[in-house]
N, C-alpha and C positions, 0 to 999 in steps of 0.2 A: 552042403559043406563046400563042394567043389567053386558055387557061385559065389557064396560069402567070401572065400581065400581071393576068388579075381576080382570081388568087389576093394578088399582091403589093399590089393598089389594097387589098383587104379587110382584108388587114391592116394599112396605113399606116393608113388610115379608123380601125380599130381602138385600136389607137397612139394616136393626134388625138385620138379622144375620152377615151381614157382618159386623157393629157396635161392633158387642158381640164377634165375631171376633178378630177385631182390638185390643178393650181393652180388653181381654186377653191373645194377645200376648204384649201388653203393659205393663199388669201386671208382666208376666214374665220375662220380659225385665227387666223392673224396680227391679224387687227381685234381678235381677243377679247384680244388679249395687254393686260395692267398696262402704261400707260407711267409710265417716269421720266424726269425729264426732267435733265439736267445742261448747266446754263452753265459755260462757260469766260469768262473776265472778264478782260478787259487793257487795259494804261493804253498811250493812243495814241503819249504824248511818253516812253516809258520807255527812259533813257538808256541800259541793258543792251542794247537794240534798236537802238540807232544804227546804220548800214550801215559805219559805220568799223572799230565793235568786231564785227559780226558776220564782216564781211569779214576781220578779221587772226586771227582762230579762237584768239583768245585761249585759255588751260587752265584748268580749271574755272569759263569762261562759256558763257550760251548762244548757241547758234550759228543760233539762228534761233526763230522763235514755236513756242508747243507744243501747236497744234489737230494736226496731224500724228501725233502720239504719241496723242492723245484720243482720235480716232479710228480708230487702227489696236488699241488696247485694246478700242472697243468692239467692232470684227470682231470682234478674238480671244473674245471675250463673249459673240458673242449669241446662237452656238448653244446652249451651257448656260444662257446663259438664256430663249431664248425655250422650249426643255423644260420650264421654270419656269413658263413665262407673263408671263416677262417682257421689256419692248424698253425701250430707251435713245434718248431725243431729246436730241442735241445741238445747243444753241443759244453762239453766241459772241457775245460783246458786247462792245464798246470804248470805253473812256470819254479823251475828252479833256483831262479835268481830274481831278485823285482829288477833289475836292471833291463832285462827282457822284456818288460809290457809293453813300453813302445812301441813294438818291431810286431808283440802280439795282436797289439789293438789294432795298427795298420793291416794287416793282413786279415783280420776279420772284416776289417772294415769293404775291404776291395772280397771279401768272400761273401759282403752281402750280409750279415748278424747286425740287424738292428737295435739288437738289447742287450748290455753288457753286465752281468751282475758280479759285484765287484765283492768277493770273500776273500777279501786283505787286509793288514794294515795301513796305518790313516799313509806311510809313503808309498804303499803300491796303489792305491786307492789316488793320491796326487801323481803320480808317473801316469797311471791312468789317463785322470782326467786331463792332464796338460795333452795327454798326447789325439785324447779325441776331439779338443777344442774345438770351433768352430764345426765339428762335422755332422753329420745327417745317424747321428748315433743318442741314444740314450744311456745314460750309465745306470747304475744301482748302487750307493753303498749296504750292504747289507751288516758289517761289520765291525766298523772302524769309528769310534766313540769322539774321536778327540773334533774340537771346539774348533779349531783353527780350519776344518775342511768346510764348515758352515760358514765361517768368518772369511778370512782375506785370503782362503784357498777356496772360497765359494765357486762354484762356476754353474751359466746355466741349463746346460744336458747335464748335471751330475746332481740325482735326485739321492735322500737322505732316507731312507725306509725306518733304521734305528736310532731310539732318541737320543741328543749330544750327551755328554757327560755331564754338563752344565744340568740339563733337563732331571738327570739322575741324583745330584747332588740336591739340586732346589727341592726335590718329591722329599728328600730324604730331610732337609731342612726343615719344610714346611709342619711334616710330622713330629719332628720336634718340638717346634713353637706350639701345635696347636697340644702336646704332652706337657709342657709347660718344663723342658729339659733342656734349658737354657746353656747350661757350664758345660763346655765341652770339652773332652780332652783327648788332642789327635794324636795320632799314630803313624808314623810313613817312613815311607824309605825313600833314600838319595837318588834311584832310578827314575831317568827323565821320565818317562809315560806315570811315574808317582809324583812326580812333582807337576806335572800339567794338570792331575789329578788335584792334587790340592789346591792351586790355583784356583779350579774352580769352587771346590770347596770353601775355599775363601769369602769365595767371591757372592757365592750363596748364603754365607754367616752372614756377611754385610748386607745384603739385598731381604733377608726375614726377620735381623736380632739376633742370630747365637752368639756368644762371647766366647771363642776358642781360646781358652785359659790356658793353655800349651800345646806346642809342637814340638812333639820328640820322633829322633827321626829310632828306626829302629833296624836291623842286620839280621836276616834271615842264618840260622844257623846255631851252633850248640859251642862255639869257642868260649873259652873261659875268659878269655885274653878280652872278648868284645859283651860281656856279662850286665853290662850296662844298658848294652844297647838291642840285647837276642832274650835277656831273662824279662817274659811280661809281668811277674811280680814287681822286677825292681823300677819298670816304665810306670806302673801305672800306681806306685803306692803311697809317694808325696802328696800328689798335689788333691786339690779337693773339685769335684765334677759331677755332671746329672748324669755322664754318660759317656761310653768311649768309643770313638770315631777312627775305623782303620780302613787306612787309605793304601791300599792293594789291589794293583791292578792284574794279577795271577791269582790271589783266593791265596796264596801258599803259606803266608804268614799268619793272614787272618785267618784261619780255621781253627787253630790253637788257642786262639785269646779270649773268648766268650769259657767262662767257667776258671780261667788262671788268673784272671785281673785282682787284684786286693777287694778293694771295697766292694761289694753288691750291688754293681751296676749294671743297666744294659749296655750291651755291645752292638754297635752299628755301620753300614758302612760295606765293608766287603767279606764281611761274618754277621752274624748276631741275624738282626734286620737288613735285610738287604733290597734296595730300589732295585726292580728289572721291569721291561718291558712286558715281559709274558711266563707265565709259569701255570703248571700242569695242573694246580688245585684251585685254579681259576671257576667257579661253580655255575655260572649265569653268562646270559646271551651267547647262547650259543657254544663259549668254549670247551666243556666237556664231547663234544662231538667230534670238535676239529682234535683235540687232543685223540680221541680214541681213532679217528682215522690215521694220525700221525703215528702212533705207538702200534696199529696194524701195521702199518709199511715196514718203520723202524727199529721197531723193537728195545726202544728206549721212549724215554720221557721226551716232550718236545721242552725246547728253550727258546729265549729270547732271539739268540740267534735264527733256528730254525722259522721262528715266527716270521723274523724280517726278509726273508728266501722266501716263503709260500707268500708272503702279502705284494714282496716283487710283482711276483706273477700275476696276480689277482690285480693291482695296479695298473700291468700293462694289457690282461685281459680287457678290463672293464673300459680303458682310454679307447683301445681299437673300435670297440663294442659302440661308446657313447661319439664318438666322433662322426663328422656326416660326411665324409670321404669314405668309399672300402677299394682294397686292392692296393697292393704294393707301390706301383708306378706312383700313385698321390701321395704317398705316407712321405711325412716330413718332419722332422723334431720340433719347428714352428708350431704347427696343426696341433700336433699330440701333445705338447705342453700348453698349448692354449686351452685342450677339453682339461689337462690335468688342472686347468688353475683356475676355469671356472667356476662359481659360487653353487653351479647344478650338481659339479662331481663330489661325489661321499664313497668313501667306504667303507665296508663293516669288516672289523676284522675281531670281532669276537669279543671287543673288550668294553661294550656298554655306550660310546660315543660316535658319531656318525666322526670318518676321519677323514683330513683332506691336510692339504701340502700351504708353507707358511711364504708367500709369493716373495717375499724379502732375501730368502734363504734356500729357500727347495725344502727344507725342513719337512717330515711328517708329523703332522699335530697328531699328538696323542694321552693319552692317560699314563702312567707309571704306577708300577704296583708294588707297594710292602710288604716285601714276602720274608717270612721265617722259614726255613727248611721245607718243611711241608706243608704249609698254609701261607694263604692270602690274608694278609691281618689290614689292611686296606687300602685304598685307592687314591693318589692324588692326581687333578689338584683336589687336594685335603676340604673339605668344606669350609666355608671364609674366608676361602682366596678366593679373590676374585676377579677378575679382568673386563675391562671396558667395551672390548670387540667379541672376543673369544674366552673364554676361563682356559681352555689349554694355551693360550700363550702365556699363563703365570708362569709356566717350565721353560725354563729356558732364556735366550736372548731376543728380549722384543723388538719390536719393529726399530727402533728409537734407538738398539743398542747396538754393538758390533762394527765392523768392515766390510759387513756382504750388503749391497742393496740391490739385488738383480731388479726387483720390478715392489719396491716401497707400498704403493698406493694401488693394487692393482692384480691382475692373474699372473701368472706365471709366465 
């Protein structure tokens, strides 16, 4: 008994050191690693974040902040990359006024933060990028839908993660046409971010064939006084339509209108059917995994939003990773948007298509999904759209279209 107890102590002993061993050369390992550093950036008063619109889980908003998804990318990262030699320091900063990013971008800038991930509005999203111009910085939008940050606020360190609105309007067009739901009849309000919204909307009838057979603008609210333009019986029960198109950039209006409209129609748009980039009943390549790692962390559903935060990271993972420089001192916004815009870099982000950046724009090529509340009813671009280079540049502004031509013919 006595010799088996000092047999089993000699080797615990053993064990121990060889343990204390390990994770100290672990340690040292790890010290020698490259860091990067990546801020996440959010504006404190940002009405998307209200506790009212997170609370009613509006369809294609976000449904909570997107450090959660940044951080569960860099898990999924660090193993291939600390093989690389390299680790990821995430810093979050919040600004109370977007007047402030300036003054914040500067100061990360000289603190050394390579990567900036921008969950803002498309004006803190442009205070932003004016203020990093020319610098040895990478941006991110992760948020910010509107048209004009691609177009003639284009710039080239400020890469586009989530697809424009345009991109969202054409997926939701496209379905249309190939439903054969021609007659449309829209819905919006006078708030600018609804009106750039219909713009594109427009602009997408024109570019498929819908016939938007009216624009009525309509007034969130229960006044008697405005009953014309707040009761959706009295909006939608003239005219005649395949279908009713609400242009709601909150969800607040739309939520109400599928089910109160007169005639028996579908409702599209920002209720009914809605275009998003990513959603939880997604069933194939992959995304029921990421979702379930995501809904571990967060204890919610992931969204589009969330999606465009975790694919950041994955973005600037895989550039470090494919690029034939390592170690800080080399790194250059040159270098790394050069590996971002080669025809080698793909990435998989769960949604069926190998995905890469549209060198005209920064733009991320991708799919768009027609989701109803809790399903995926499909995917465009829709079958029979078709495109000459690429089929995902059907979504969106092609080569040929627009204000932004960073690099026309060519990478990034």
């Amino acid at each position: 008994m006595f010799c088996f107890t000092q047999t089993l102590r000699i080797i615990n002993l053993r064990i121990a050191a060889a343990l204390q061993v390990l994770l100290l050369s672990s340690n040292v390992w790890a010290s020698d690693l490259t860091s990067f550093n990546i801020a996440l950036i959010q504006y404190a008063d940002d009405p998307r974040y209200r506790d009212d619109i997170i609370d009613a889980r509006y369809q294609a908003q976000p449904w909570g902040r997107l450090d959660t998804a940044v951080e569960l990318a860099i898990k999924e990262s660090r193993f291939a990359a600390q093989k690389r030699g390299i680790k990821f320091e995430l810093v979050i900063h919040e600004v109370d006024e977007l007047a402030l990013l300036p003054e914040l971008i500067l100061s990360l800038q000289a603190e050394g933060s390579q990567f900036l991930l921008l969950d803002l509005p498309a004006e803190g999203v442009k205070l932003a990028a004016d203020a990093a111009q020319g610098s040895n910085t990478v941006l991110f939008n992760l948020s910010a839908l509107e048209n004009n940050l691609r177009d003639e606020n284009c710039q080239a360190n400020l890469l586009h993660i989530l697809p424009s609105r345009r991109m969202l309007t054409d997926a939701t067009a496209q379905y249309l046409i190939s439903k054969k739901w021609k007659e449309v009849l829209v819905l919006h309000s006078e708030a600018e971010p609804d009106r750039r919204y219909l713009d594109s909307l427009q602009a997408s009838a024109k570019k498929f064939g819908l016939d938007l057979v009216a624009l009525k603008p309509y007034t969130l609210g229960n006044d008697p006084r405005q009953r014309y333009q707040n009761n959706i019986s009295l909006l939608t029960a003239k005219d005649d339509y395949d279908v009713v198109y609400v242009v709601d950039t909150t969800g607040e209006f739309a939520v109400d209108v599928p089910y109160s409209i007169v005639k028996p129609r579908p409702v599209v748009g920002a209720s009914g059917l809605v275009a998003d980039w990513w959603h939880w009943a997604w069933e194939r390549n992959g995304a029921p995994q990421v979702n379930k790692r995501f809904v571990k962390k967060a204890k919610r559903q992931m969204t589009g939003y969330d999606w465009s935060a975790w694919l950041a990271v994955k973005v600037i993972a895989q550039a470090l990773l494919d690029r034939p420089q390592q170690g800080s001192s080399s790194f250059s916004v040159e270098s790394l948007l050069k590996t971002i815009g080669s025809e080698e870099f793909k990435l998989d982000g769960a949604k069926g298509y190998p995905l890469n950046f549209r060198p005209w724009n920064n733009q991320l090529r991708q799919p768009v999904f027609l989701t109803s509340l809790n399903r995926v009813i499909g995917r465009a671009p829709i079958d029979g759209f078709l495109h000459p280079v690429n089929n995902l540049d059907v979504l969106g502004s092609d080569n040929d279209e627009g204000r932004c031509q960073l690099n026309p013919g060519g990478s990034l």
